[in-house]
DSSP file (Angstrom, degrees, kcal/mol; ACC not computed):
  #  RESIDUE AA STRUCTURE BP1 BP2  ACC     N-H-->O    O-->H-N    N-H-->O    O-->H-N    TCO  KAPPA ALPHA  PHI   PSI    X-CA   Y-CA   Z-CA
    1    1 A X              0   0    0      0, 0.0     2,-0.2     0, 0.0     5,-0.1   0.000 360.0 360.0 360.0 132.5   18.0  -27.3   -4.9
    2    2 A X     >  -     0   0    0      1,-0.1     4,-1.0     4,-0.0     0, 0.0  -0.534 360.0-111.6 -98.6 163.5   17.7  -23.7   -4.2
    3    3 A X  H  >>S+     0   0    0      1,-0.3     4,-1.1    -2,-0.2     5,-0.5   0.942 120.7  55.1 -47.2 -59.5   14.8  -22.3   -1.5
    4    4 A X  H  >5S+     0   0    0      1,-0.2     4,-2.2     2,-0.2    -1,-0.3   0.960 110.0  51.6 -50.1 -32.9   12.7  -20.4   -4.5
    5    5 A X  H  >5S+     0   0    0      1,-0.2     4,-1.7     2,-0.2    -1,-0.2   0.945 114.0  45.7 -50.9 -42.4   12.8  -24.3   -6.1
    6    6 A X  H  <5S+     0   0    0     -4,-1.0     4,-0.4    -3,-0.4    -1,-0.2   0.677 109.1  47.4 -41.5 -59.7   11.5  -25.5   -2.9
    7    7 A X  H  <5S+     0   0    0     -4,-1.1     3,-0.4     2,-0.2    -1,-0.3   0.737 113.2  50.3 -26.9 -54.4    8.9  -23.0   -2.4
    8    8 A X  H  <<S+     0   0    0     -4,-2.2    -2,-0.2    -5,-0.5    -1,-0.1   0.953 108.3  62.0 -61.7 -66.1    7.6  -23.7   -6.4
    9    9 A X  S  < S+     0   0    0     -4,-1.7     2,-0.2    -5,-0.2    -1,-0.2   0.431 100.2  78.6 -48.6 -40.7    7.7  -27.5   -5.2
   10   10 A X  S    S-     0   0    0     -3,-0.4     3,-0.1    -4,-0.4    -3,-0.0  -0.783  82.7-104.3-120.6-178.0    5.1  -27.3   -2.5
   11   11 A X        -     0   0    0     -2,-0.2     2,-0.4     1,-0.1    -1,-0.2   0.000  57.1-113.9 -48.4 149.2    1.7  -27.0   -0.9
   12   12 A X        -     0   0    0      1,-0.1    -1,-0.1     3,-0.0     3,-0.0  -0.660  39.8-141.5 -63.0 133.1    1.6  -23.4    0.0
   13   13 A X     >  -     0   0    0     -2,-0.4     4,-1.1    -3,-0.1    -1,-0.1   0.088  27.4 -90.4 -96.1-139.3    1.5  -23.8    4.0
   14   14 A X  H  > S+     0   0    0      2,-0.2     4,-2.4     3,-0.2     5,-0.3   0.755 124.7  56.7-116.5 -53.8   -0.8  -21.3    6.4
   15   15 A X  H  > S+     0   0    0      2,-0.2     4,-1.0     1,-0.2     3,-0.2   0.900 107.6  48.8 -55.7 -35.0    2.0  -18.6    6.9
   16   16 A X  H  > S+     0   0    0      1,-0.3     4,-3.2     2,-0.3     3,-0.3   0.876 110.2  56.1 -66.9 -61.0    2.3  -18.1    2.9
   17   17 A X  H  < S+     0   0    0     -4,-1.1     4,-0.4     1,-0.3    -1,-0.3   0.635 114.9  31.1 -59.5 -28.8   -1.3  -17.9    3.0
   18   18 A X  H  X S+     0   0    0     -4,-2.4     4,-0.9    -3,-0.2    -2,-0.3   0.776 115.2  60.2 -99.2 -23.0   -1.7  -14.9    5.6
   19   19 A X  H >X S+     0   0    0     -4,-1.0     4,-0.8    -3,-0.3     3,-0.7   0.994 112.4  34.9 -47.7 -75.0    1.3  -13.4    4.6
   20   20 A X  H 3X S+     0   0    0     -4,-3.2     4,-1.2     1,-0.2    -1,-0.2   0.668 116.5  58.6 -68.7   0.0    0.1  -12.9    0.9
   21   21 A X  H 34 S+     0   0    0     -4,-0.4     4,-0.4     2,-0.2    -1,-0.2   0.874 111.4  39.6 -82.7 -42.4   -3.4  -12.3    2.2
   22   22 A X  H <X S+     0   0    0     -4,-0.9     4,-1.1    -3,-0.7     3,-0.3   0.570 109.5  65.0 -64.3 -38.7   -2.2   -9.4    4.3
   23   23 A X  H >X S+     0   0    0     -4,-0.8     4,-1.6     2,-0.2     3,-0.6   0.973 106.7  43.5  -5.1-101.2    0.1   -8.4    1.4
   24   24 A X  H 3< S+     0   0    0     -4,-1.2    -2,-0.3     1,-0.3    -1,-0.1   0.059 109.2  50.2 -53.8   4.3   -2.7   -7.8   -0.4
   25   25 A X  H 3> S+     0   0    0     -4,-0.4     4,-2.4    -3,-0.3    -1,-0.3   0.456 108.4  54.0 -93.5 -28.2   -4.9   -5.9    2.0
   26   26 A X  H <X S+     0   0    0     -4,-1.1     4,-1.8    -3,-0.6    -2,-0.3   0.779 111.2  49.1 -80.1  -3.8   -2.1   -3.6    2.9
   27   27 A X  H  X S+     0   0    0     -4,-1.6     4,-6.2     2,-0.2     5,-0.4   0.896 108.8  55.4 -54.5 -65.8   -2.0   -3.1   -1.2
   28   28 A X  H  > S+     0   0    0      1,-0.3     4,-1.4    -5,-0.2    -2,-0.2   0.860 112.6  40.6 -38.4 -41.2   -5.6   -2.6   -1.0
   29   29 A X  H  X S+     0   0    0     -4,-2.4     4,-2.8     2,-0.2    -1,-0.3   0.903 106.0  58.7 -62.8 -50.4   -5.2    0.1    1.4
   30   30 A X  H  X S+     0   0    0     -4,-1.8     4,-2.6     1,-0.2    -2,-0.2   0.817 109.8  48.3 -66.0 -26.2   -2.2    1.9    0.2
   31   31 A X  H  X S+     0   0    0     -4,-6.2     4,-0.5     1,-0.2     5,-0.2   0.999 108.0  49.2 -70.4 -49.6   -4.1    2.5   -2.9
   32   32 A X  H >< S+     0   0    0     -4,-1.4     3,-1.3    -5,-0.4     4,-0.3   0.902 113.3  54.4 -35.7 -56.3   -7.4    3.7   -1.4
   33   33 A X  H >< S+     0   0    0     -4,-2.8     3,-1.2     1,-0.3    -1,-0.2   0.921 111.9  40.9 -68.1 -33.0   -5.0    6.1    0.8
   34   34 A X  H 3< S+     0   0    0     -4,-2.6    -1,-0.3     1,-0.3    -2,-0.2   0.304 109.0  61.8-102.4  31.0   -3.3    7.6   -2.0
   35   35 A X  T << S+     0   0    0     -3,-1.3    -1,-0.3    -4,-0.5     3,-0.2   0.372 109.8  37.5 -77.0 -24.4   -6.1    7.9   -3.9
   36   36 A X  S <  S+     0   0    0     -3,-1.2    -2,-0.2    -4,-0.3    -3,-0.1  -0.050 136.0  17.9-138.8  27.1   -7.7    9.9   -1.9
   37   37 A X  S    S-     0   0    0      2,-0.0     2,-0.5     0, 0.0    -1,-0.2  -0.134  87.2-154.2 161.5  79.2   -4.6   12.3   -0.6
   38   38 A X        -     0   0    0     -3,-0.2     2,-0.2     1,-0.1    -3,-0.1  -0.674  15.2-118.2 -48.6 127.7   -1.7   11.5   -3.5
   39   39 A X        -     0   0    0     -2,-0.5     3,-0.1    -5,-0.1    -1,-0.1  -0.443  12.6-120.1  -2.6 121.9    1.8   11.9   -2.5
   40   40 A X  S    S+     0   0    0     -2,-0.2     2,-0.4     1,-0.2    39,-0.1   0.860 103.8  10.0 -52.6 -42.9    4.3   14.6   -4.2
   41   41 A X        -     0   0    0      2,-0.0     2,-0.5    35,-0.0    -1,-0.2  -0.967  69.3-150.7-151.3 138.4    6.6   11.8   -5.2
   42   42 A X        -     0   0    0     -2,-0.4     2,-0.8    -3,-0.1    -4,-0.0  -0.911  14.0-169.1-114.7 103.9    5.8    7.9   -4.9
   43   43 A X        +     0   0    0     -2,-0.5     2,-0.3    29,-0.0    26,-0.1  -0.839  12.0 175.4 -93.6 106.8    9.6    5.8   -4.3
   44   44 A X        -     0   0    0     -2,-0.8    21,-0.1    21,-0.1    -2,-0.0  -0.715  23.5-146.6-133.3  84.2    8.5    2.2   -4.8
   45   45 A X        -     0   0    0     -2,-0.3     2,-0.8     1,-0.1    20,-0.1  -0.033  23.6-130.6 -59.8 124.8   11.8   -0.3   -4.7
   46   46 A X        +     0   0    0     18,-0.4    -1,-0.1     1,-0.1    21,-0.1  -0.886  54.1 143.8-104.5 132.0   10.9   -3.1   -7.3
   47   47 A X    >   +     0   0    0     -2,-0.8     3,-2.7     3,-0.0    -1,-0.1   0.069  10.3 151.1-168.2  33.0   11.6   -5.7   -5.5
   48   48 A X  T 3  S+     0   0    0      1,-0.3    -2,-0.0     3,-0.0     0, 0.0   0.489  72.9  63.7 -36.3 -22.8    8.9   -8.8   -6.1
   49   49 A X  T 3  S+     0   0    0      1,-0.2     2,-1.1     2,-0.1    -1,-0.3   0.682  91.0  89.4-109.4 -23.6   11.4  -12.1   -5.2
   50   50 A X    <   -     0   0    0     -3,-2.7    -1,-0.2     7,-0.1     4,-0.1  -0.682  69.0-156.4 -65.4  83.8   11.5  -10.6   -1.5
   51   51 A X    >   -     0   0    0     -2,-1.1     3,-1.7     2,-0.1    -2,-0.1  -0.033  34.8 -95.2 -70.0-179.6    8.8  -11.7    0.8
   52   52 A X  T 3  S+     0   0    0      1,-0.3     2,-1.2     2,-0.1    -1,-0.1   0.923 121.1  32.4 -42.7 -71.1    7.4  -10.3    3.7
   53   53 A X  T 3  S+     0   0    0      1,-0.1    -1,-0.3     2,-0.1    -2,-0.1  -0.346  79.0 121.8 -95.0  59.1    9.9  -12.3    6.5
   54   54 A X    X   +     0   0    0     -3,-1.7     3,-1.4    -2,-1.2    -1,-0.1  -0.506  22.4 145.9-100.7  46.8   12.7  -12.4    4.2
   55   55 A X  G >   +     0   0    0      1,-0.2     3,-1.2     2,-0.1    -1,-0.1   0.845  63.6  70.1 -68.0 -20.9   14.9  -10.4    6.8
   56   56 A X  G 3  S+     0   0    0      1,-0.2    -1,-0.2     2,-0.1     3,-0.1   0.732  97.2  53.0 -65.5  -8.1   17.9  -12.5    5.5
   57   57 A X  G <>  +     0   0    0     -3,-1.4     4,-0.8     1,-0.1    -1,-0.2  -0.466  66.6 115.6-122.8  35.8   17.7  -10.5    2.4
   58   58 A X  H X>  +     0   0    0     -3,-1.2     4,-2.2     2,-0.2     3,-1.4   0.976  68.6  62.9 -90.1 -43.9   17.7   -7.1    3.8
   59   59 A X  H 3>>S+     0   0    0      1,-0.2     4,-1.7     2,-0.2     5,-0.5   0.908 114.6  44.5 -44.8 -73.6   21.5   -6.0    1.9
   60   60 A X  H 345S+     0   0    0      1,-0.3    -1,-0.2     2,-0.2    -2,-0.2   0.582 106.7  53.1 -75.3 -13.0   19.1   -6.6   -1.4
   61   61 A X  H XX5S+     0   0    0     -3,-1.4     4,-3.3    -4,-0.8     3,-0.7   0.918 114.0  48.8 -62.8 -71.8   15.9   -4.8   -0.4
   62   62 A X  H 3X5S+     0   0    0     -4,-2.2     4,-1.6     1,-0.3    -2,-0.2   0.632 109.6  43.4 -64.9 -13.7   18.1   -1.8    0.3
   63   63 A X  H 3X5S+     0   0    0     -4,-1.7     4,-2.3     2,-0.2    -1,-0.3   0.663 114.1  53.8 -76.0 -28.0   20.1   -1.5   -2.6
   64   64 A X  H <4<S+     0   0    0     -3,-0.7   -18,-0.4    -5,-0.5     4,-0.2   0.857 112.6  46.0 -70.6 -19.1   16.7   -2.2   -4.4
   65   65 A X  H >X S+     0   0    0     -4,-3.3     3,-3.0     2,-0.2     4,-1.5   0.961 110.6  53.6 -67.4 -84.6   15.5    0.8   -2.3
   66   66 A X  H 3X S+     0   0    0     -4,-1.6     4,-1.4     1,-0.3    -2,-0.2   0.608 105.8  57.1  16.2 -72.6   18.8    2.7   -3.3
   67   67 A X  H 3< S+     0   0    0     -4,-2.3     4,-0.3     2,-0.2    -1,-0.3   0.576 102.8  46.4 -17.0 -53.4   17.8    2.1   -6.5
   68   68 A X  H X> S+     0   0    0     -3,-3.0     4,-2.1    -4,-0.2     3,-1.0   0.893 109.3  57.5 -73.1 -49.5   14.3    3.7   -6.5
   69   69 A X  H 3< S+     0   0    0     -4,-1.5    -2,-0.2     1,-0.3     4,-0.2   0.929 105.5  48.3 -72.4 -45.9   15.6    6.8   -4.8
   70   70 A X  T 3< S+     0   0    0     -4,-1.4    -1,-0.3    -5,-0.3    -2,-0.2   0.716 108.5  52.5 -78.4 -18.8   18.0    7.5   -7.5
   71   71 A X  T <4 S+     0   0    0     -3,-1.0     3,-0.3    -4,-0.3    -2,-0.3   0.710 117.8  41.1 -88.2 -17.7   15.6    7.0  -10.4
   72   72 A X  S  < S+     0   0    0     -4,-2.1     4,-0.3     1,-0.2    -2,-0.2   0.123  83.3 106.2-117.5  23.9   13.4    9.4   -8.7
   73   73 A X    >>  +     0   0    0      2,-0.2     4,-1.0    -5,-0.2     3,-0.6   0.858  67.1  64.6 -54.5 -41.6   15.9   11.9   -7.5
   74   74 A X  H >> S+     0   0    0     -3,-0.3     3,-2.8     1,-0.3     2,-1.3   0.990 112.9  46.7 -61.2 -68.5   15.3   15.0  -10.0
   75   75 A X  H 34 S+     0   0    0      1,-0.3    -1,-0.3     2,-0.2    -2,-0.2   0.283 110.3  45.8 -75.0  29.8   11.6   14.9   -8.1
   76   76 A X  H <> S+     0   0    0     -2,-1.3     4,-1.2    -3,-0.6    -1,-0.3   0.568 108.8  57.5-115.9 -38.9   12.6   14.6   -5.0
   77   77 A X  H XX S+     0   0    0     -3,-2.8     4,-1.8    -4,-1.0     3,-0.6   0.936 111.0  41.3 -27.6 -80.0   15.1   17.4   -5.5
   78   78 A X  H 3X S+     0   0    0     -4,-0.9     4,-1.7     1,-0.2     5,-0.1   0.803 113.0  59.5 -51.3 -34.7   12.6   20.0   -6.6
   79   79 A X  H 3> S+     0   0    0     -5,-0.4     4,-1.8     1,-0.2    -1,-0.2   0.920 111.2  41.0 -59.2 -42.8   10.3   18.5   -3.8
   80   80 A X  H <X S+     0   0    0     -4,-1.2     4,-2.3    -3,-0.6    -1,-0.2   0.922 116.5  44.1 -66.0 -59.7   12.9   19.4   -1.4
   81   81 A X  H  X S+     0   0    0     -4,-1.8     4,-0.9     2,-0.2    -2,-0.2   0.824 105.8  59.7 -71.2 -26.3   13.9   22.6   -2.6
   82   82 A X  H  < S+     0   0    0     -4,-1.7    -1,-0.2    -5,-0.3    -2,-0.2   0.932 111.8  49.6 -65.1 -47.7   10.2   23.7   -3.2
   83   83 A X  H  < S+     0   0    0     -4,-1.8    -2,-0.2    -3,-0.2    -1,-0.1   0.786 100.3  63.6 -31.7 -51.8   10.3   23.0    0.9
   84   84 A X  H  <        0   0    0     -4,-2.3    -2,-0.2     1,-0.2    -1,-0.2   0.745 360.0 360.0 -63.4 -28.5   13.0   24.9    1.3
   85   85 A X     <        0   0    0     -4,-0.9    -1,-0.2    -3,-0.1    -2,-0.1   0.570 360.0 360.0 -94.4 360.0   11.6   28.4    0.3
C-alpha cells in the first residue's frame, strides 16, 4: 500500500492539521502582499502532491520548479534585459 493510500486511509493527525493551517495562512498572506505590491513575473512550480515536510521529494519539487521557470522564461528574459539598461 503506497503512503498517499495511507494518508487517504486515516484520521488526519495534529501535524497535518497545522501544517495545512499554516499552508493556508501563508497563502493568505502571499496574496494580500502581492496584491498590494504585484511582482514583474510570478514562477509558481505546480506542484500539489508535495507537502510541506516532504524533504524526501526534493529531486521532484525542483524539476517541478525547473519546470515553472522555463514556461515563464520569455518574461523573465525581457525582465532581465529591461534590468540590464
Amino acid at each position: 500500500m503506497g503512503l498517499q493510500r495511507q494518508r487517504a486511509n486515516r484520521a488526519p493527525s495534529a501535524m497535518d492539521i497545522m501544517t495545512a493551517s499554516i499552508q493556508v495562512l501563508e497563502n493568505r498572506l502571499k496574496m494580500h502582499r502581492m496584491a498590494g505590491d504585484p511582482p514583474d513575473v510570478v514562477v509558481q512550480p505546480y506542484c500539489p502532491q508535495i507537502a510541506t515536510l516532504d524533504f524526501h521529494r526534493a529531486q521532484e519539487a525542483i524539476a517541478a520548479g525547473r519546470l515553472a521557470v522555463e514556461k515563464k522564461q520569455d518574461e523573465l528574459q525581457l525582465l532581465v534585459n529591461r534590468e540590464a539598461v
